[in-house]
C-alpha positions, 0 to 999 in steps of 0.5 A: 057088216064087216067080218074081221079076226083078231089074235096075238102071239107070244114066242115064251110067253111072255117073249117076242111077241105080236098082234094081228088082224085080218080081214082079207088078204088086201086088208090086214095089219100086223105088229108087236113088241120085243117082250111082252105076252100072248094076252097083251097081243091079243087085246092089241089087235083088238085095239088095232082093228077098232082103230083101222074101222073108225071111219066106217059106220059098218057093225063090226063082227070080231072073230076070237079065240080068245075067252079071256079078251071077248070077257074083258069087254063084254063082262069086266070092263065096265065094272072094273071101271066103276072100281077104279080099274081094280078087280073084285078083289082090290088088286089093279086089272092087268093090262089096264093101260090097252083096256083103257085104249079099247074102251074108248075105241068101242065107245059109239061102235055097233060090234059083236064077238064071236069066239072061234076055237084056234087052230083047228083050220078056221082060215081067218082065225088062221091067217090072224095067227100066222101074221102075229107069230110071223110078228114075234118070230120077227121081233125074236130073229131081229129081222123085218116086221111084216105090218101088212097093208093096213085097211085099203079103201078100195079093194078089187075095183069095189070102194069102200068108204074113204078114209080122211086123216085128222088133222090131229093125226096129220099133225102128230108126224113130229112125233117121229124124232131124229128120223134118219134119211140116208139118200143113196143114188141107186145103180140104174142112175145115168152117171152121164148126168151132171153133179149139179143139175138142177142145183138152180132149183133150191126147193127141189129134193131131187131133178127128174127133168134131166134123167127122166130114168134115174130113180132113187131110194130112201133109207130110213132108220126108225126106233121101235118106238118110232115104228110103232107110231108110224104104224099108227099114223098110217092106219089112221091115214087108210093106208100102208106105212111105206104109202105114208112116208112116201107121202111125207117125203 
């Protein structure tokens, strides 16, 4: 079984806001948005953690602070479904659009809530906490978002299950436009090597051959859209952002 926190965070509420999971220190993942609200992140990092664990047939212990996303799935969902997503009272279910998402990902999934209170010290309900506010403190400074490794199929010499990318997964990497690589030699590279050097070898991207030391470095320009969905290829590949587009390069 695996034993896993979720838990979201939201700097106004709505605001600046993130998501989160954890697991361990090696398997973790983390985002957000801009704007949007502490129950949304919350149902995200949900969403995120039954999406990193599709591969396992390992039951799934989720560890919540949340009242209100253990009741979503395990008391409302199914029958705000057979009202066509509409409360008791008619009116539409709020965040139908993640629900919608979860209730496909549990489907065929052995799982369990259990709900932790927050922030009286529990250290995985803490570590989720602390990645997701990091997320909206992020989002809110303008600053780097921490996404963290994602899962990791091998974790202190001990392998787990392997992870395979889809090919439906593999092949959505177009979905990412008008990505911006800038190539910038960086300073370590010996200025002794030739402008032309290895210009003879049409398909290559860079020549090591001649300057075995020379390393370079990629800079890559991504929307928030488009790093959302790159954080969603690399979760679904098993692996870490940076990993996925080094792959891709």
């Amino acid at each position: 079984m695996i034993t896993a926190a979720a838990d979201g965070s939201a700097l106004g509420n709505p605001g600046p806001a993130g998501w989160a999971w954890y697991v361990d220190d090696d398997r973790w993942a983390a985002g957000g948005w801009k704007h949007a609200t502490n129950n949304q992140g919350e149902l995200r990092a949900v969403l995120e953690l039954f999406r990193a664990t599709a591969h396992l047939d390992d039951e799934l212990l989720v560890l919540c602070d949340s009242q209100y996303v253990i009741n979503c799935i395990t008391k409302w969902m199914q029958g705000w479904k057979r009202k066509g997503w509409r409360k008791a009272d008619g009116k539409p279910v709020l965040n139908v659009e993640l629900l919608k998402e979860l209730d496909e990902e549990l489907a065929g999934r052995r799982y369990r809530f259990e709900w932790v209170k927050g922030h009286v010290g529990h250290p995985m309900n803490e570590a989720a906490d602390a990645r997701a506010r990091a997320v909206a403190e992020a989002y809110r400074s303008g600053t780097s978002v921490p996404s963290g490794p994602g899962w990791r199929d091998e974790v202190g010499g001990h392998a787990t299950r392997g992870a395979s990318v889809s090919t439906d997964a593999a092949a959505s990497v177009d979905a990412i436009d008008d990505v911006e690589l800038e190539l910038a030699a960086a300073s370590v590279i010996d200025e002794s090597v030739p402008a032309d050097a290895g210009a003879d070898d049409d398909d290559a991207l860079f020549s090591f051959d001649d300057a075995p030391d020379a390393w370079h470095q990629l800079t890559v320009e991504l929307s928030t859209e488009e790093h959302e969905r790159l954080l969603q290829l690399a979760r679904a590949a098993g692996t870490s952002p940076e990993e996925y587009l080094r792959g891709l390069i």
